[in-house]
TINU-163491 format. One record per residue (C-alpha): residue in one letter; x, y, z; residue number from 1. Coordinates in steps of 0.05 Angstrom, whole numbers. Example, Ala and Ser with C-alpha at 12.3 -4.5 7.8 and 13.67 -1.06 7.14 Angstrom:
<recs>
[rec "A"; [246; -90; 156]; 1]
[rec "S"; [273; -21; 143]; 2]
</recs>
This chain:
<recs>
[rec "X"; [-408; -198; -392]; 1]
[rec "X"; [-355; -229; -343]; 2]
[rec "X"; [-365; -213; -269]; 3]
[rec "X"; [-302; -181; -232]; 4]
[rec "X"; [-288; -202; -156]; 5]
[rec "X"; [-269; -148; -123]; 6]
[rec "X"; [-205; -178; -107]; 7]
[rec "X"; [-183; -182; -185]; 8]
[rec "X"; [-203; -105; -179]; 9]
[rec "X"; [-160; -93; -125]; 10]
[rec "X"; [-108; -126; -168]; 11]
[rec "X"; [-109; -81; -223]; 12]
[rec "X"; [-121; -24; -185]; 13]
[rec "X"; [-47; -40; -151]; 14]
[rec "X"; [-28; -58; -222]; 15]
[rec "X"; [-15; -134; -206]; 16]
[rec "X"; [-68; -166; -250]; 17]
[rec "X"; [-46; -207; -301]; 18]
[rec "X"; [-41; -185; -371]; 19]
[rec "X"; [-101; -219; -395]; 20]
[rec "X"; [-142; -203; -342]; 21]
[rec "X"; [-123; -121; -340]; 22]
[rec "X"; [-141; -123; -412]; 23]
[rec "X"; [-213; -155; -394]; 24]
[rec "X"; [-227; -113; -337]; 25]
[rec "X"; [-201; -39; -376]; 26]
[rec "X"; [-248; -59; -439]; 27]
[rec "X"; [-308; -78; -385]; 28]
[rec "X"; [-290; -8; -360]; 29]
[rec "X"; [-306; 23; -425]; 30]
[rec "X"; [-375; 2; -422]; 31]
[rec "X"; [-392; -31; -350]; 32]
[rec "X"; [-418; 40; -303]; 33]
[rec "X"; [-430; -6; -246]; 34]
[rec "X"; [-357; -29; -261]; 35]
[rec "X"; [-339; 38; -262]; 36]
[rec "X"; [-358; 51; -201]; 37]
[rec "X"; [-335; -8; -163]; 38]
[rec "X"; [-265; 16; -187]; 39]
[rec "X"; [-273; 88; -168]; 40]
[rec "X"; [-301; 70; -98]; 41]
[rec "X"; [-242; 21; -82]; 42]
[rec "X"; [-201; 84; -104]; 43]
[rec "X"; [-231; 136; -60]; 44]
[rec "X"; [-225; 81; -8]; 45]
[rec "X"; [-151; 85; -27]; 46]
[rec "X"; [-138; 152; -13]; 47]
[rec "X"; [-167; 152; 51]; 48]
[rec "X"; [-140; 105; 82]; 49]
[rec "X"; [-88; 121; 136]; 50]
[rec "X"; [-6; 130; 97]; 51]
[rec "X"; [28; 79; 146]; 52]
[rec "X"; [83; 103; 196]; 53]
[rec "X"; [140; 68; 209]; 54]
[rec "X"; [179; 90; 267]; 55]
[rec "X"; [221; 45; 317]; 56]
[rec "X"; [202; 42; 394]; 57]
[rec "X"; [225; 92; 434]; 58]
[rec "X"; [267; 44; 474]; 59]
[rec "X"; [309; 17; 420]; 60]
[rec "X"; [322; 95; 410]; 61]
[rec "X"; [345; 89; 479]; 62]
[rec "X"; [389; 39; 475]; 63]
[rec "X"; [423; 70; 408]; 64]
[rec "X"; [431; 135; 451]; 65]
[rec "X"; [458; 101; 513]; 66]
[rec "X"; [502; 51; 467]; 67]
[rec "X"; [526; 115; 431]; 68]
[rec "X"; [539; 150; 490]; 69]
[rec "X"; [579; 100; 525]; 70]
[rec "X"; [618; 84; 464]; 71]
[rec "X"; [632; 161; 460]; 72]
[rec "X"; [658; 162; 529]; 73]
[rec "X"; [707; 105; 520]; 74]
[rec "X"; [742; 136; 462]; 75]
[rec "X"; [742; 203; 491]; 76]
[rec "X"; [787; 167; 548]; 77]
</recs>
């Protein structure tokens, strides 16, 4: 029986494992429950962790706005 780290599950669980080793850790998975559910908890864990947000600071906004707005006054003139 080979022992998994849990980084090498992580790595097939984002599907960056190597060939050899995804094909040693999905035929432990056939018969390893403790395997099993090292996999499915790093999964759950997966799900709940928070969808990341990427938004820029509000005062580069404000800079965008003010740039936008002073451009839009020159060429109005």
């Amino acid at each position: 029986m080979t022992l998994f780290t849990p980084e090498d599950l992580l790595l097939y669980l984002y599907k960056e494992s190597s060939p050899d080793l995804t094909a040693a850790i999905e035929a432990a998975l056939k018969e390893d429950w403790t395997l099993q559910e090292k996999l499915q908890s790093l999964q759950l864990a997966e799900n709940q962790l928070e969808k990341v947000v990427v938004a820029p600071r509000m005062e580069v906004i404000l800079k965008v706005l003010n740039y936008a707005r002073e451009t839009a006054v020159e060429s109005a003139h």
